[in-house]
C-alpha positions as CSV (number, residue, x, y, z in Angstrom):
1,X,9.2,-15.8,-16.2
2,X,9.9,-17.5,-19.0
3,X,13.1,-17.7,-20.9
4,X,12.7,-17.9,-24.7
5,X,9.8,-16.5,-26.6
6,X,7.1,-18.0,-28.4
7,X,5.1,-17.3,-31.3
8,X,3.1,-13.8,-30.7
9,X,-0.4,-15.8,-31.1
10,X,0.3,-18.4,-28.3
11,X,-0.4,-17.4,-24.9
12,X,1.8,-15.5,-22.4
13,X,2.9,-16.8,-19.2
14,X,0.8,-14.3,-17.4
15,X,-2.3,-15.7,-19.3
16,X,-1.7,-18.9,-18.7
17,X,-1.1,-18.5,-14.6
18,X,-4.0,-16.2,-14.4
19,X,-6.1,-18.9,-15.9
20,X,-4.6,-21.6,-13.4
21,X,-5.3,-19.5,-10.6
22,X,-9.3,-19.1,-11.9
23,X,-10.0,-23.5,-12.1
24,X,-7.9,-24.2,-8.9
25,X,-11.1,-23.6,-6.7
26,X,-13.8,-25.2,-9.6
27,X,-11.4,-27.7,-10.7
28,X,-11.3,-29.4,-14.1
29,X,-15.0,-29.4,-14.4
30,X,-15.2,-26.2,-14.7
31,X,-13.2,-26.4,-17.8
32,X,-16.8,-27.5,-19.6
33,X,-18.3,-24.6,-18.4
34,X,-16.3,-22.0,-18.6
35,X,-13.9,-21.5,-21.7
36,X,-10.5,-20.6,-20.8
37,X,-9.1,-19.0,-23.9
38,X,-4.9,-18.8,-23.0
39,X,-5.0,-22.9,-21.7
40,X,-7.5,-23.9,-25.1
41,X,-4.7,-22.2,-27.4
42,X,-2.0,-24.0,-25.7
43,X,-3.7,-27.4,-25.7
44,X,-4.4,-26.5,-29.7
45,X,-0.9,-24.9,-30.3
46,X,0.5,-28.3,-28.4
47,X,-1.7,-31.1,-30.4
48,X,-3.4,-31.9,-27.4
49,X,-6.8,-31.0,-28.9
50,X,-8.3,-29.8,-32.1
51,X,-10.7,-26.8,-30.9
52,X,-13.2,-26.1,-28.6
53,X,-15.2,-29.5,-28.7
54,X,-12.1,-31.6,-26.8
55,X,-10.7,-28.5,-25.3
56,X,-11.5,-29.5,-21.8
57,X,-10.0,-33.2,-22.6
58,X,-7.1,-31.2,-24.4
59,X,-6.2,-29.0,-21.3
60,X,-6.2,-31.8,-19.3
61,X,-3.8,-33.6,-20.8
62,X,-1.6,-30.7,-21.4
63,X,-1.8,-29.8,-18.0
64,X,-0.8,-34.0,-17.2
65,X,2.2,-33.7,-19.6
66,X,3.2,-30.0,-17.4
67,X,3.0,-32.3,-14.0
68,X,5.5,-35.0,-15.9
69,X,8.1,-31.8,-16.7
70,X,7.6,-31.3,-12.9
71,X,8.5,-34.6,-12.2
72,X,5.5,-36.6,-11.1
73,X,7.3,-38.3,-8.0
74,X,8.9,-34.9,-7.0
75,X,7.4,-32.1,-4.6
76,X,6.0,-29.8,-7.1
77,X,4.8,-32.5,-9.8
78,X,2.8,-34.0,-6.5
79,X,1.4,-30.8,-5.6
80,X,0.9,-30.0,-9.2
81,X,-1.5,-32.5,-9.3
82,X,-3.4,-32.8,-5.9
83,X,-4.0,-29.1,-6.4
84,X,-5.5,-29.2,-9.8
85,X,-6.9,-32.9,-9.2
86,X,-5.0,-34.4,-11.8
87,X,-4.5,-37.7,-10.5
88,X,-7.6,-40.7,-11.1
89,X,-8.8,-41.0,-8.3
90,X,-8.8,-37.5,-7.4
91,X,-10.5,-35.8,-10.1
92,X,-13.5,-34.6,-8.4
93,X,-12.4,-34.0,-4.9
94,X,-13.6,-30.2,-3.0
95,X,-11.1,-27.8,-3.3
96,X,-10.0,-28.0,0.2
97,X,-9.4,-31.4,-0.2
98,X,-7.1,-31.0,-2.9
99,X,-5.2,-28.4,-1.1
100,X,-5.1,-30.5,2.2
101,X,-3.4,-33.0,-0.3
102,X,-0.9,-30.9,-1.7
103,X,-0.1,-29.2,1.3
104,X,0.9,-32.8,2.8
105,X,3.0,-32.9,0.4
106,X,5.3,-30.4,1.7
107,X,4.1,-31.7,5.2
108,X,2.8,-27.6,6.2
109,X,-0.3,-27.1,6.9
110,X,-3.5,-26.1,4.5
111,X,-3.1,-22.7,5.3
112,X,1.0,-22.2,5.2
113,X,0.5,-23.8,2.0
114,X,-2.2,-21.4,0.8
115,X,0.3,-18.7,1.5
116,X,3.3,-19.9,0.1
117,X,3.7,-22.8,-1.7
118,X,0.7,-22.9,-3.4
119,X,1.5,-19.7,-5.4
120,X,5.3,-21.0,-6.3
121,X,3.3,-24.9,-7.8
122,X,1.3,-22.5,-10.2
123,X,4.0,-20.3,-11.1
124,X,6.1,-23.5,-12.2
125,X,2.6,-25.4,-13.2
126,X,2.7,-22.4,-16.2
127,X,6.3,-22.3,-17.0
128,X,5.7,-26.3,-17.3
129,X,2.8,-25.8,-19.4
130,X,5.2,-23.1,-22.1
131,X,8.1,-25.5,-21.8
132,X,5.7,-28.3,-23.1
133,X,4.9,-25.9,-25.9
134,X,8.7,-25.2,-26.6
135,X,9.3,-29.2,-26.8
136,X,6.7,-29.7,-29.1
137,X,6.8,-26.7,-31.9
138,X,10.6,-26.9,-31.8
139,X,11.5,-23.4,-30.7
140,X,14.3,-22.3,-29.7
141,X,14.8,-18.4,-29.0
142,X,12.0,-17.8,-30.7
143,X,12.9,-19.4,-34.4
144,X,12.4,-22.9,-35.1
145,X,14.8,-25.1,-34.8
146,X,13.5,-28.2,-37.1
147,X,13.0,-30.1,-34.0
148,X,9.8,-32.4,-33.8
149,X,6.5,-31.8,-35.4
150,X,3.8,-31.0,-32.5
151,X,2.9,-34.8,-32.0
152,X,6.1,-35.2,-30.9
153,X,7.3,-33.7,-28.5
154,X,10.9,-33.6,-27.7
155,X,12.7,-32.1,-24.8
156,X,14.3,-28.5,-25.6
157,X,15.5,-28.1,-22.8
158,X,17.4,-28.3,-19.5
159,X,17.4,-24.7,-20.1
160,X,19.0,-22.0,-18.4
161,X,21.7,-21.9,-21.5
162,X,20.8,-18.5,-22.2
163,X,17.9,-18.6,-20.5
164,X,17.4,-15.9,-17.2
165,X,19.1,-13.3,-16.1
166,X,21.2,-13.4,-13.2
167,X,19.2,-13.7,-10.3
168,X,16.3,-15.0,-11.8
169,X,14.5,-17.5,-9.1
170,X,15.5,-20.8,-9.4
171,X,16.1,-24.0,-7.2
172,X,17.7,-23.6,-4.2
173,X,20.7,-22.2,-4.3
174,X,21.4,-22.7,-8.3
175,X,24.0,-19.8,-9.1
176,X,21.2,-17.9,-10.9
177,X,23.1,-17.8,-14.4
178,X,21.0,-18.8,-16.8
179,X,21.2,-22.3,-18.7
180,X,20.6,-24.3,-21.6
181,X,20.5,-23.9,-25.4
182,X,17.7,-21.2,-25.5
183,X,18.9,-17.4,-26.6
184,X,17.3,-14.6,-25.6
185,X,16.8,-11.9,-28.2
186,X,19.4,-9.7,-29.0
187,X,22.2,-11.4,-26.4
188,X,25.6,-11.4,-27.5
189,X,27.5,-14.4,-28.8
190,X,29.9,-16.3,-26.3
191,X,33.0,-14.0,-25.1
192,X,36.2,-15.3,-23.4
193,X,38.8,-13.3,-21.8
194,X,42.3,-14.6,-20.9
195,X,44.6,-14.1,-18.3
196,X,42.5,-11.9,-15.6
197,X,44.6,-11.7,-13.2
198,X,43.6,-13.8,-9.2
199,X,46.7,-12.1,-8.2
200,X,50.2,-11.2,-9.3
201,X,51.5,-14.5,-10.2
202,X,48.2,-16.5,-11.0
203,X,45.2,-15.7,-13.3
204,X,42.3,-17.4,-14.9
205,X,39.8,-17.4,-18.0
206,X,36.5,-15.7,-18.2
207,X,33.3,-16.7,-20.0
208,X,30.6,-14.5,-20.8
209,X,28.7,-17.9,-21.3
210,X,25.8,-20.0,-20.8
211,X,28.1,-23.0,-18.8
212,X,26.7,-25.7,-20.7
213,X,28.2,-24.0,-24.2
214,X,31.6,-24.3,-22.7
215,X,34.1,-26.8,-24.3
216,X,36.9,-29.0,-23.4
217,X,36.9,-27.9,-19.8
218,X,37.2,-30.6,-17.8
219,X,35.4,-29.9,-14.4
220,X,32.3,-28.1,-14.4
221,X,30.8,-26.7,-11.1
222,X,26.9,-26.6,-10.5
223,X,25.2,-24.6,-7.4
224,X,23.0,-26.2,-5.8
225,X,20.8,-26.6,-2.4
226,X,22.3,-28.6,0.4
227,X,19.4,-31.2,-0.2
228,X,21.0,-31.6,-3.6
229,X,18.3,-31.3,-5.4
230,X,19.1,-30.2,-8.8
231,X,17.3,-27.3,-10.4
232,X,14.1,-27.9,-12.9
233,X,15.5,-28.3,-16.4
234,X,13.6,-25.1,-17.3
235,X,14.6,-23.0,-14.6
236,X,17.0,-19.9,-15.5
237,X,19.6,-21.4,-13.3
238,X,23.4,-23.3,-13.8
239,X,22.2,-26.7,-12.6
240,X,18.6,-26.8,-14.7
241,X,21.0,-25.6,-17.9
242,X,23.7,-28.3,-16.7
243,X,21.2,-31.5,-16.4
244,X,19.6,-30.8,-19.1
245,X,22.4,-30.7,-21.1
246,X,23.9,-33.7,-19.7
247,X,20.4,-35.8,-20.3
248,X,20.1,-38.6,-22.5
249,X,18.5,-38.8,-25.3
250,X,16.1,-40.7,-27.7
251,X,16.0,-40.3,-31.4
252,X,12.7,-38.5,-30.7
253,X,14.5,-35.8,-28.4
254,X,13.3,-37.1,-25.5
255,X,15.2,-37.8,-22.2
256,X,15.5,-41.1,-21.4
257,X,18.4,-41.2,-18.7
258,X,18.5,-37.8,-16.4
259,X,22.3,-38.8,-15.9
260,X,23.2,-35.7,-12.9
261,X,20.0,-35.7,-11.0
262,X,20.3,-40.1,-11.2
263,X,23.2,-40.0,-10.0
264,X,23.1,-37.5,-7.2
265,X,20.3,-39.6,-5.9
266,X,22.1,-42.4,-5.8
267,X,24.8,-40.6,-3.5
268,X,22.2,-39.3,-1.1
269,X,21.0,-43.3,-1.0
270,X,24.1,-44.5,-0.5
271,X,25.6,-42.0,2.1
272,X,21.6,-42.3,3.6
273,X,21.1,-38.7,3.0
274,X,17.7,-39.1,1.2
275,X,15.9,-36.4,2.0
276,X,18.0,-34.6,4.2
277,X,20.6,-31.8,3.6
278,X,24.2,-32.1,3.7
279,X,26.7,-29.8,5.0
280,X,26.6,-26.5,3.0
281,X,30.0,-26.3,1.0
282,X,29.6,-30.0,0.6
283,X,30.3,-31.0,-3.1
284,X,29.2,-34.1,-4.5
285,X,30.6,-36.0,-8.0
286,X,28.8,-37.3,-11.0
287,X,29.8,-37.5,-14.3
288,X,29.0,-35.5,-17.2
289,X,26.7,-37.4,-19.3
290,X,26.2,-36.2,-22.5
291,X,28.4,-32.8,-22.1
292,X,31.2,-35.8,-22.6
293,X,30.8,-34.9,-26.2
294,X,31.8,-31.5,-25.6
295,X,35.0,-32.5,-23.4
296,X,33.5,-32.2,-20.3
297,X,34.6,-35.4,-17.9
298,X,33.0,-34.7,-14.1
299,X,30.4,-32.2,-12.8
300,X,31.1,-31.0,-9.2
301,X,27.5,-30.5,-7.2
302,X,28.3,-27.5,-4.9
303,X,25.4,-27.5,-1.8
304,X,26.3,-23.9,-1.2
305,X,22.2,-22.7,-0.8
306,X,19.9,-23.4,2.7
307,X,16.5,-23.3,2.3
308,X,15.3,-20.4,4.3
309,X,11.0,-20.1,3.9
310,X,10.3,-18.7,0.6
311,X,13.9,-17.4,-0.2
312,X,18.1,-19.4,0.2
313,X,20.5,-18.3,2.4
314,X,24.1,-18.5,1.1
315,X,26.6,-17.7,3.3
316,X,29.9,-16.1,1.6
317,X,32.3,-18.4,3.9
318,X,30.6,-21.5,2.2
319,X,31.5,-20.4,-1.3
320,X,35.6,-20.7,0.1
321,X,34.3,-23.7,1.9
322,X,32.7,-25.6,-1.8
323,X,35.9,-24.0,-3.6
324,X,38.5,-25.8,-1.2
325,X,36.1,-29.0,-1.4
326,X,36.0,-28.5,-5.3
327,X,40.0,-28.6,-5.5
328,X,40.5,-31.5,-2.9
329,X,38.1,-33.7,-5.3
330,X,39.8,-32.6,-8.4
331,X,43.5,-33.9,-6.8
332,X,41.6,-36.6,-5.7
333,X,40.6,-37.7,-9.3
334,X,43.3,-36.1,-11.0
335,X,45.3,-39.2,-11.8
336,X,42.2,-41.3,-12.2
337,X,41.9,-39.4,-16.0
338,X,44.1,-39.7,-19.4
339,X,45.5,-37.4,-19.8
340,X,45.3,-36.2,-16.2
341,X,42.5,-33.4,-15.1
342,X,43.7,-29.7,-15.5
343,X,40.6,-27.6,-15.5
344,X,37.7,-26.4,-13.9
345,X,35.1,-24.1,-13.8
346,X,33.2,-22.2,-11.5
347,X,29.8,-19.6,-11.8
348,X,29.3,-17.5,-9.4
349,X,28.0,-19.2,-6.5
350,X,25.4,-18.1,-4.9
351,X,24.3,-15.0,-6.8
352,X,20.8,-16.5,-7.5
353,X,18.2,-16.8,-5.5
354,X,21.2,-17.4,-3.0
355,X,21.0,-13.5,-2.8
356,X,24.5,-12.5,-2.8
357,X,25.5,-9.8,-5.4
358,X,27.6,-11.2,-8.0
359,X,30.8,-8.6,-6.7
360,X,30.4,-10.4,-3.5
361,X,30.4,-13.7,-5.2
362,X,33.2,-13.4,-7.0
363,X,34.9,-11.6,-4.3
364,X,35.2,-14.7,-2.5
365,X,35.7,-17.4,-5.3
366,X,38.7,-15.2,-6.0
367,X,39.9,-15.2,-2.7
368,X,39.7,-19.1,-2.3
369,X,40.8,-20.0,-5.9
370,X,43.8,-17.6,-4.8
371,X,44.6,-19.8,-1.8
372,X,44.6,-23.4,-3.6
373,X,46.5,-21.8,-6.7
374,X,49.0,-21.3,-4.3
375,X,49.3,-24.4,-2.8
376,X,49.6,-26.1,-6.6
377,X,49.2,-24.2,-9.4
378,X,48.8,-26.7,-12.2
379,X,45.0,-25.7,-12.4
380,X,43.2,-24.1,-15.2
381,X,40.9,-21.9,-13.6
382,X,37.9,-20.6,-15.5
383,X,35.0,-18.5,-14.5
384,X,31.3,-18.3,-16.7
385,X,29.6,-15.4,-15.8
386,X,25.7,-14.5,-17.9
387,X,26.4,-10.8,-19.1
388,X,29.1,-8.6,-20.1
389,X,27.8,-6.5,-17.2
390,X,28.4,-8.8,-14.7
391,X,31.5,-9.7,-15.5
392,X,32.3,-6.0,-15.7
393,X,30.9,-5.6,-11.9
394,X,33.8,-8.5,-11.3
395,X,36.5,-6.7,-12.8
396,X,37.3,-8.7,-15.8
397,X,36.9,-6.4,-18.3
């Protein structure tokens, strides 16, 4: 669902995926015949249309704008739009054509896509559609943030700050913590403990934390699938919250460089990986963008997460395996830095849609950070964990 909550007169997300589900068989036509009260009041709410006259012109082009926060030349952007018929020279295609189309996408057939995919494009087609919303009334945890006037439209997010709870479906494998600069109501501030203790001579820091709040920590590790394929920006997860924040701006708020998921690419190009997944525990490199400002100087992509049909497998042997790969790295660059790197943080890998219980999780990352503290303890080691309660089920508090 979605993280941060809008005015009480705007549609819910509910609404708006109940309404996406009744015009995927009738298609945009329909949208002349038969008013759809949640998608009008978002297309109003969003300046794509004044009122019920242009509301079928104005959902439209909301609905266009949703595809482009999906990423038009990704998987769900594609789908996105053959199942809706948002592309030219599909606009009045049959329904089954439009689901042959998008089920091509994903190369399954019409009728595995009817019964999976097709229900996770809509799911995401809404949170698209609230995220536009988000972007272009400025809100941020419900309250304005003096962002852009509606004909603006400026990019909140790359979410997952405080965004889900853990667990909360995102990409592949993203280590469910929530992300970006949006607050849920009534969370707690921030909270760091010192010295928890990985064993009797070492210890590291915990953060009660969206990751991409943290400061002046060096090294920051992001979960992701072994296709390395970074999380949507407004997914509840560490790698949406992570390239968001590291985005590029424009005066206007909009991105104009996605630095992590750019870069990652270009890896998977030039290692000829496009398209195909790496070994889990692989860990891939980028820098950190616009978290620079905040003292961040690397992120380290963890493919700890296999896609598995509708669900990610994690195993717990590949979070030792990314945590040894995620030290050898950091020697590697080490010296490559002034002043040197000293720091680095992990989230609990895994316990997302990975589906292993955040005990287990940590279990393990303390086991392995254990192991390479002992063979050169000149790390800072930090943990970021989403709630008090997890970090309680970890024993650091």
């Amino acid at each position: 669902m979605s993280q941060e909550p809008l005015p009480p007169d705007l549609p819910t997300y509910d609404q708006l995926l109940n309404e996406l589900k009744s015009i995927r068989r009738p298609g945009l036509a329909d949208l002349r015949r038969t008013d759809r009260p949640a998608l009008r009041a978002a297309a109003v709410a969003g300046g794509f249309c004044d009122g019920p006259d242009d509301a079928p012109a104005g959902i439209e082009a909301l609905l266009k704008e949703a595809v482009r926060r999906l990423g038009e030349n990704g998987v769900l952007g594609r789908a996105a739009a053959h199942t809706f018929g948002l592309l030219p020279d599909r606009r009045g295609d049959a329904a089954a054509d439009r689901r042959k189309l998008a089920a091509a996408v994903y190369g399954v057939s019409t009728e595995g896509f009817r019964k999976r995919q097709e229900r996770d494009v809509m799911e995401q087609l809404a949170e698209a559609v609230l995220t536009v919303l988000r972007e272009r009334l400025g809100f941020s945890g419900g309250q304005p943030t003096g962002g852009p006037l509606p004909s603006e439209g400026p990019y909140e997010h790359e979410q997952d700050g405080p965004r889900g709870q853990a667990g909360h479906g995102g990409q592949a494998g993203q280590g469910g913590q929530g992300g970006p600069g949006g607050r849920r109501a009534g969370q707690e501030p921030p909270l760091r403990v010192d010295s928890v203790p990985v064993d009797a001579r070492s210890t590291f820091t915990v953060h009660v934390s969206p990751i991409e709040l943290l400061r002046d920590i060096e090294v920051l590790v992001s979960s992701e699938n072994v296709y390395l394929e970074m999380s949507k920006t407004f997914r509840p997860t560490v790698s949406g919250a992570l390239r968001l924040a590291a985005a590029v701006r424009d005066p206007a708020g909009e991105i104009v460089d996605d630095v992590l998921a750019r870069e990652l690419a270009a890896w998977l190009r030039a290692h000829g990986r496009p398209g195909l997944p790496v070994r889990p525990g692989t860990v891939v490199p980028t820098s950190s963008g616009a978290l620079a400002a905040r003292g961040v100087r690397r992120i380290y992509h963890a493919a700890v997460a296999t896609p598995e049909e509708d669900t990610y497998q994690v195993r717990p042997e590949t979070i030792a395996r990314a945590v040894g790969a995620c030290f050898a790295l950091a020697r590697a660059e080490r010296d490559r830095y002034q002043p040197a790197l000293s720091s680095i943080c992990f989230p609990l890998l895994g316990a997302g849609r990975g589906g292993l219980a955040p005990a287990v999780s940590a279990t393990w990352l303390r086991w392995a950070i254990r192991d390479e503290l002992a063979r050169d303890a000149r790390w800072r080691v930090h943990l970021v964990v989403r709630s008090r309660e997890i970090a309680e089920a970890v024993g650091a508090l």
